[in-house]
Backbone as CSV, one residue per row, in Angstrom:
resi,resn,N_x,N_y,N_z,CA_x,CA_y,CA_z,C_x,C_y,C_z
1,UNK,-0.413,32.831,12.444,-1.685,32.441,11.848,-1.946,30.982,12.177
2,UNK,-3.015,30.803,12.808,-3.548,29.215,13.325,-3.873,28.076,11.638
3,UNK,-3.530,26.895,11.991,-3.676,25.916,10.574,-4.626,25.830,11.028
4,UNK,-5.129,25.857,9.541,-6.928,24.986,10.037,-7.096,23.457,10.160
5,UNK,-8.207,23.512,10.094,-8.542,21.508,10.507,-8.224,20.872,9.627
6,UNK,-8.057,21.224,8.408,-7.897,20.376,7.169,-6.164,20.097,6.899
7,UNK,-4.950,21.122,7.464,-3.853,21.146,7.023,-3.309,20.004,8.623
8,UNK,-3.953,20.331,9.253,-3.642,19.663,10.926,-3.552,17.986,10.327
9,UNK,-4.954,17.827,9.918,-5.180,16.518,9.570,-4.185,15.987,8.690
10,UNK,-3.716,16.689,7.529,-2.909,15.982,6.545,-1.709,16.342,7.220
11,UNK,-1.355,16.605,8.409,0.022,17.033,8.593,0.106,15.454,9.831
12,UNK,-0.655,15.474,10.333,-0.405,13.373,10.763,-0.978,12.536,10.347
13,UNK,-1.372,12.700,8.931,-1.710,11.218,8.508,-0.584,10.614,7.155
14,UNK,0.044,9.727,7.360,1.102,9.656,6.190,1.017,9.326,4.723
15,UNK,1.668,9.673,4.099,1.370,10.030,2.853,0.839,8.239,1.944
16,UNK,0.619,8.087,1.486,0.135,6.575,0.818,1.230,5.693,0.773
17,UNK,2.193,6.311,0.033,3.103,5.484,-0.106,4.012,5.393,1.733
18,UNK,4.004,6.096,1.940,4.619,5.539,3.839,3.473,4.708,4.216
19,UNK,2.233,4.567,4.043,1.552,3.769,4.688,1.431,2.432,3.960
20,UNK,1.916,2.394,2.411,1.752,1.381,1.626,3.599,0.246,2.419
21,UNK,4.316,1.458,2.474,5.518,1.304,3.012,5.486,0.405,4.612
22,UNK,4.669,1.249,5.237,4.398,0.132,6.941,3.495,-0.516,7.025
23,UNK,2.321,-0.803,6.347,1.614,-1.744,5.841,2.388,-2.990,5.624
24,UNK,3.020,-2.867,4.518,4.189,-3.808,3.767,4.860,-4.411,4.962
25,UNK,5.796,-3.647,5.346,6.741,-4.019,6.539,6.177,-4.880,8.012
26,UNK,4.789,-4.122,8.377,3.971,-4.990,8.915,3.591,-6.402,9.004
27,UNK,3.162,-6.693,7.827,2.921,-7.635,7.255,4.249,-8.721,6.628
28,UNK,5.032,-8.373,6.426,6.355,-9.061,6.416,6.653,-9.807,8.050
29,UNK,6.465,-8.543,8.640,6.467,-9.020,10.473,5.614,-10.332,10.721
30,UNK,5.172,-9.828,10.391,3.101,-10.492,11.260,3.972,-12.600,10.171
31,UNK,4.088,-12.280,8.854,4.783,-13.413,8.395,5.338,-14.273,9.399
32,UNK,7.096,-13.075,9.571,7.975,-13.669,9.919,7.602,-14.878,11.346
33,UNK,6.231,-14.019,12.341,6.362,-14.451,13.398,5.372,-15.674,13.323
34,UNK,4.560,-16.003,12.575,3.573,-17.338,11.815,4.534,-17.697,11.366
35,UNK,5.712,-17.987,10.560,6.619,-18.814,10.686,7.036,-19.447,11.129
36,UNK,7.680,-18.980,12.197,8.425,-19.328,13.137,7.790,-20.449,14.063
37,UNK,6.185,-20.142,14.228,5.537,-21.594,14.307,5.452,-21.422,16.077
38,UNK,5.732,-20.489,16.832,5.846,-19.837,18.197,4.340,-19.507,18.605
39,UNK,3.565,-18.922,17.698,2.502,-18.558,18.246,1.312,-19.772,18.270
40,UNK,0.574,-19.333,19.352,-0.638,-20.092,19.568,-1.899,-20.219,18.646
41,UNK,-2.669,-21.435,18.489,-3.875,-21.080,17.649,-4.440,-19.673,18.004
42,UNK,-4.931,-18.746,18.875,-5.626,-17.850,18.910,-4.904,-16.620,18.557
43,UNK,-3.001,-16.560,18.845,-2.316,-15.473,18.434,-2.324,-15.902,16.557
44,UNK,-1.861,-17.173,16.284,-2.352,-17.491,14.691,-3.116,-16.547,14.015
45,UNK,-4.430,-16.766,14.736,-5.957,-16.829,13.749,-5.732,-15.487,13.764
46,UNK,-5.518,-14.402,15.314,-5.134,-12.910,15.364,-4.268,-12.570,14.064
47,UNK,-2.947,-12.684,14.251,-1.898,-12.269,13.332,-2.486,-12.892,11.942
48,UNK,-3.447,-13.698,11.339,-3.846,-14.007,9.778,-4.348,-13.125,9.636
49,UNK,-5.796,-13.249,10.770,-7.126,-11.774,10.027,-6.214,-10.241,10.006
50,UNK,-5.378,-10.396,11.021,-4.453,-8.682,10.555,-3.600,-8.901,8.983
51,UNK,-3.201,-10.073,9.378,-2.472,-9.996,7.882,-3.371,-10.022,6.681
52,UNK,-4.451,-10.465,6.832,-5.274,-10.025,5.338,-5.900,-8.727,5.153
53,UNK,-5.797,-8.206,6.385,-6.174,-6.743,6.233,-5.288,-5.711,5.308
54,UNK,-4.100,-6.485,5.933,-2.858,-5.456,5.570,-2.245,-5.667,4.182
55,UNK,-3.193,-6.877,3.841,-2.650,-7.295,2.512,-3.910,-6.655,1.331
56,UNK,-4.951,-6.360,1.682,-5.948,-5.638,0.854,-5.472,-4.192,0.941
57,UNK,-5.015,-3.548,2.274,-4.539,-2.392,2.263,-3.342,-1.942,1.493
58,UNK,-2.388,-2.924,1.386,-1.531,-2.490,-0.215,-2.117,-2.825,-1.696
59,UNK,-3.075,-3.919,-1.663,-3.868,-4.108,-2.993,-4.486,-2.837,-3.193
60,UNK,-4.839,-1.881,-2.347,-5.741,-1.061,-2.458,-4.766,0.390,-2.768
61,UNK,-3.861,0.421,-2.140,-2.783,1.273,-2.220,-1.827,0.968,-3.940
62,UNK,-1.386,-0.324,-4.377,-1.278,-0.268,-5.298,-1.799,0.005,-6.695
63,UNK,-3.628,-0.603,-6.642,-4.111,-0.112,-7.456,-4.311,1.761,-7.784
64,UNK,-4.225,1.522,-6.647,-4.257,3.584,-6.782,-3.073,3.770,-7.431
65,UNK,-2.260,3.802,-6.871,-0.715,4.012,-7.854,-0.990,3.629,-9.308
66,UNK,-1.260,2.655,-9.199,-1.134,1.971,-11.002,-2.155,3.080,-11.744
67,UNK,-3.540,3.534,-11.367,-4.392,4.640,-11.885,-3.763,5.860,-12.000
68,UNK,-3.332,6.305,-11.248,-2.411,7.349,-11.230,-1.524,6.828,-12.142
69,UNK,-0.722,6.555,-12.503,0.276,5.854,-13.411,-0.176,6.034,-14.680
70,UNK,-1.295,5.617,-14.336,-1.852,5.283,-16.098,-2.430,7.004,-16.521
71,UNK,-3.305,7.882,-15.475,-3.345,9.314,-15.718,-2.051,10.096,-15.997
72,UNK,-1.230,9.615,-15.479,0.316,10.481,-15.888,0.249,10.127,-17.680
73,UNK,0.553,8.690,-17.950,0.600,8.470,-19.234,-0.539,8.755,-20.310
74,UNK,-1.301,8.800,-19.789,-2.479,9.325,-20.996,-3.257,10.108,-20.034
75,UNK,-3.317,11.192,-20.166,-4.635,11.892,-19.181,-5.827,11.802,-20.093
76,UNK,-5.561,12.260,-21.480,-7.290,12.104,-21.842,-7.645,10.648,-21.629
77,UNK,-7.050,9.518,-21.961,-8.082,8.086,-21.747,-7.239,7.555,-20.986
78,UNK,-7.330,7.456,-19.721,-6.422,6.572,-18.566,-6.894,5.195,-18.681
79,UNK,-7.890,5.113,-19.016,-8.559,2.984,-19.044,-7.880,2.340,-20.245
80,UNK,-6.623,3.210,-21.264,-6.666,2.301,-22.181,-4.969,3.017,-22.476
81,UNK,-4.282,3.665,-21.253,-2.959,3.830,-21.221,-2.245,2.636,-21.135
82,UNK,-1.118,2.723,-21.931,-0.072,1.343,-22.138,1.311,1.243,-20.847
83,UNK,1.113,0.084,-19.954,2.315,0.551,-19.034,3.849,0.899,-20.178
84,UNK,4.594,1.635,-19.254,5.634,2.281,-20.182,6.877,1.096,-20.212
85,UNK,7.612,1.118,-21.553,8.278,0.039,-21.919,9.460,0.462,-22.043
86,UNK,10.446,0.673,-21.541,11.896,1.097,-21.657,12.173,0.953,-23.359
87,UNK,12.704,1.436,-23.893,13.686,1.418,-24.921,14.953,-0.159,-25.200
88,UNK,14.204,-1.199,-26.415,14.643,-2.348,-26.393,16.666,-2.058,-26.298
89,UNK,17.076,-2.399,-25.904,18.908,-2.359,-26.060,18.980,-3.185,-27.687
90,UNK,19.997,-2.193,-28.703,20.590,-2.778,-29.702,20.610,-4.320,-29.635
């Protein structure tokens, strides 16, 4: 039986958290090598505007998580769920 277009698609695009995951790692890179103080003004200005991309793309990836988070803990009112607080130790 042939997959349709819709299972094809989600079968190479990675799941949020792998992309929140190489996003991250990306951007750790793109750091390390503006550090290092090697690159040129024009590889610079390149590797910043990618790095602010990649840095809204986990802002954007985290806030989703945290919503989700908060629907796990309260599904009827998610805008006014309490993050969860471990149990104080004796």
């Amino acid at each position: 039986m042939p997959k349709s277009p819709a299972s094809k698609t989600a079968a190479t695009e990675p799941s949020p958290v792998a992309a929140f995951e190489q996003s991250l790692a990306e951007l750790e890179t793109l750091v390390a090598k503006m550090e290092g103080g090697d690159l040129s003004l024009d590889e610079s200005l390149g590797a910043f505007e990618r790095g602010i991309a990649l840095y809204r793309t986990c802002q954007t990836a985290l806030a989703q998580a945290e919503a989700r988070v908060k629907l796990v803990l309260d599904p009827e009112h998610p805008e006014t769920a309490q993050p969860f607080a471990p149990d104080e130790e004796p």
